[in-house]
N, C-alpha and C positions, 0 to 999 in steps of 0.2 A: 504494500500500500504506500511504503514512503515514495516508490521508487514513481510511482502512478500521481504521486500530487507533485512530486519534482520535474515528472515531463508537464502536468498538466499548468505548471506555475513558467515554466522554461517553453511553453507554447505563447503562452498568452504574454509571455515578456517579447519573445518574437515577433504575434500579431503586432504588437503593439509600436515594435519598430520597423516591421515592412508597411504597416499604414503609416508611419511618419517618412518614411522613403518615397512612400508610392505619392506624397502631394507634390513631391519634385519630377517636373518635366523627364528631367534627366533619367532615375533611375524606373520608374514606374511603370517603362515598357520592358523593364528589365526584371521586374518581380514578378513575372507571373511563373516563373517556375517553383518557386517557392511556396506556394499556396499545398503542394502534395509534401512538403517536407513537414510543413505542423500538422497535417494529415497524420502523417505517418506516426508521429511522435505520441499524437493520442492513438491511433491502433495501437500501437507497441505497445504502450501503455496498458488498454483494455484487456487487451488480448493476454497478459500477464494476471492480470486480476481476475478474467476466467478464466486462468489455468491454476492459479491461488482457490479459487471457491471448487475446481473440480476436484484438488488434493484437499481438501477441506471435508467434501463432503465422503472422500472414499476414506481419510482416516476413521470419519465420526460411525462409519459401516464396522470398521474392524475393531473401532478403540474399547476399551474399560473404563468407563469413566468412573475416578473414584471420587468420594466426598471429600471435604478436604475439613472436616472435622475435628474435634480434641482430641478423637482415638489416634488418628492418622496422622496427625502433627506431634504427638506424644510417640508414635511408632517409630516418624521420622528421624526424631532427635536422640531416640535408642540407639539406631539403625547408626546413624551419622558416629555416634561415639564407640560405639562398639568397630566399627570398617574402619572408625579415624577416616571418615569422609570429609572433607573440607571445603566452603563456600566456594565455586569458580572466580576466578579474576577477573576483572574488565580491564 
């Protein structure tokens, strides 16, 4: 989803400056190729986000969903010191 409102923020920064290009004589017969480039940029876009909701919905077919309750955060924290499991890094 980042990647989908980054093309769709870096579209609209585009639009925005081929219609300040296009009031000049000069470049304005020169833009129209560019019209399938922010095209593109939202497909890609899209087209990521349903392949995002398709692996979405073929996890939630196979997954276990468990509670995430007292029991389960109490098992956790068992679990964690007994493996000497340790927080991941950023």
């Amino acid at each position: 989803m980042r990647r989908h409102k980054q093309r769709q923020r870096i579209k609209a920064e585009l639009d925005a400056e081929l219609r300040q290009l296009a009031r000049t004589i000069t470049y304005a017969d020169r833009l129209g190729g560019f019209g399938h480039l922010t095209a593109l940029l939202i497909d890609s876009a899209d087209e990521e986000a349903k392949h995002l909701e398709t692996v979405r919905s073929r996890l939630l077919t196979v997954a276990d969903i468990i509670p995430l309750d007292a029991p389960i955060l109490i098992a956790a924290t068992q679990y964690q010191g007994d493996h000497d499991f340790s927080p991941p890094r950023s």
